[in-house]
DRENMAR-167629 format. One record per residue (C-alpha): residue number from 0; x negated, y negated, z. Coordinates in nm, 3 decimals, padded with zeros to 5 digits. Each point is the difference from the previous one (the first is absolute). Layout:
% DRENMAR-167629
   pos         X         Y         Z
   NUM         X         Y         Z
...
END
This chain:
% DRENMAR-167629
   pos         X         Y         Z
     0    02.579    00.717   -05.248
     1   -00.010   -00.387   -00.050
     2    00.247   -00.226   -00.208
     3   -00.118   -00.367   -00.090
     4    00.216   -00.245   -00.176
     5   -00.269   -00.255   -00.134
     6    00.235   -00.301   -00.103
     7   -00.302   -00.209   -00.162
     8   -00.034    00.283   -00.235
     9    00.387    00.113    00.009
    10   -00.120    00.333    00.063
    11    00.076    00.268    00.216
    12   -00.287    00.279    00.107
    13    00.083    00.307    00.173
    14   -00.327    00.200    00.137
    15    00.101    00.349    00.053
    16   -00.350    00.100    00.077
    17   -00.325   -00.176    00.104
    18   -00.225    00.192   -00.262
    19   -00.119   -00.235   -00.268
    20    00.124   -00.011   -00.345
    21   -00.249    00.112   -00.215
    22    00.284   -00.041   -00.353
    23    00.354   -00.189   -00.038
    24    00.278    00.027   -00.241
    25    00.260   -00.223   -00.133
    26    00.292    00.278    00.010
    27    00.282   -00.256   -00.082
    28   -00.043   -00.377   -00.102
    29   -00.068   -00.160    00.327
    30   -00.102    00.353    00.228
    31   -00.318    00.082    00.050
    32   -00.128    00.311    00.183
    33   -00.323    00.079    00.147
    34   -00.159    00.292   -00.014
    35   -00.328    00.170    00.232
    36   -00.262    00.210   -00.167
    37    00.245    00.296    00.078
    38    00.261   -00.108   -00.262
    39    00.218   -00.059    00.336
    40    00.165   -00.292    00.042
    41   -00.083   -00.279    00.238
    42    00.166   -00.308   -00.039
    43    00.310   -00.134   -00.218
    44    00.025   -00.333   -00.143
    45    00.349   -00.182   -00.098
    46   -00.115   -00.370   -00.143
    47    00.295   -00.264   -00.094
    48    00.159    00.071    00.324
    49    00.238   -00.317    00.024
    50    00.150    00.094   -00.338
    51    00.036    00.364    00.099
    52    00.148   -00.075    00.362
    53    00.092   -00.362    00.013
    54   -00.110   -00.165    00.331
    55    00.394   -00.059    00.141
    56    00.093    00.371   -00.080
    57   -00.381    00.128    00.142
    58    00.025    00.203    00.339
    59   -00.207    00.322    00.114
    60    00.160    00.293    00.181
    61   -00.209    00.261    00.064
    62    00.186    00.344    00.080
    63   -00.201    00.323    00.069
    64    00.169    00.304   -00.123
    65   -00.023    00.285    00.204
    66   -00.194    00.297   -00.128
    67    00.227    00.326   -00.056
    68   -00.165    00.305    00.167
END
């Protein structure tokens, strides 16, 4: 998994897998998802990222939840 903040484009990528995309969708004004031939998605698009998470209130945390057995 990848995550890209593009701040050119104000946009924020996140690659879950390295398959191509072969269709996207616009699933909410501004969020894009990818799609491979399988119908599964691959990638995730969030664009207008500075008005979404302004850049003084922008941090990543990153927390793995454990799996339950």
């Amino acid at each position: 998994m990848k995550l890209k903040v593009d701040q050119q484009a104000d946009a924020l990528y996140l690659t879950l897998t390295e398959a191509p995309a072969s269709r996207s969708e616009e699933i909410s004004p501004g969020i894009i998802v990818d799609y491979n031939d399988q119908d599964r998605v691959v990638g995730i698009e969030m664009l207008y990222l500075s008005k979404r998470a302004p850049a003084v209130e922008m941090r990543l945390l990153f927390e793995s939840v454990p799996q339950s057995g």
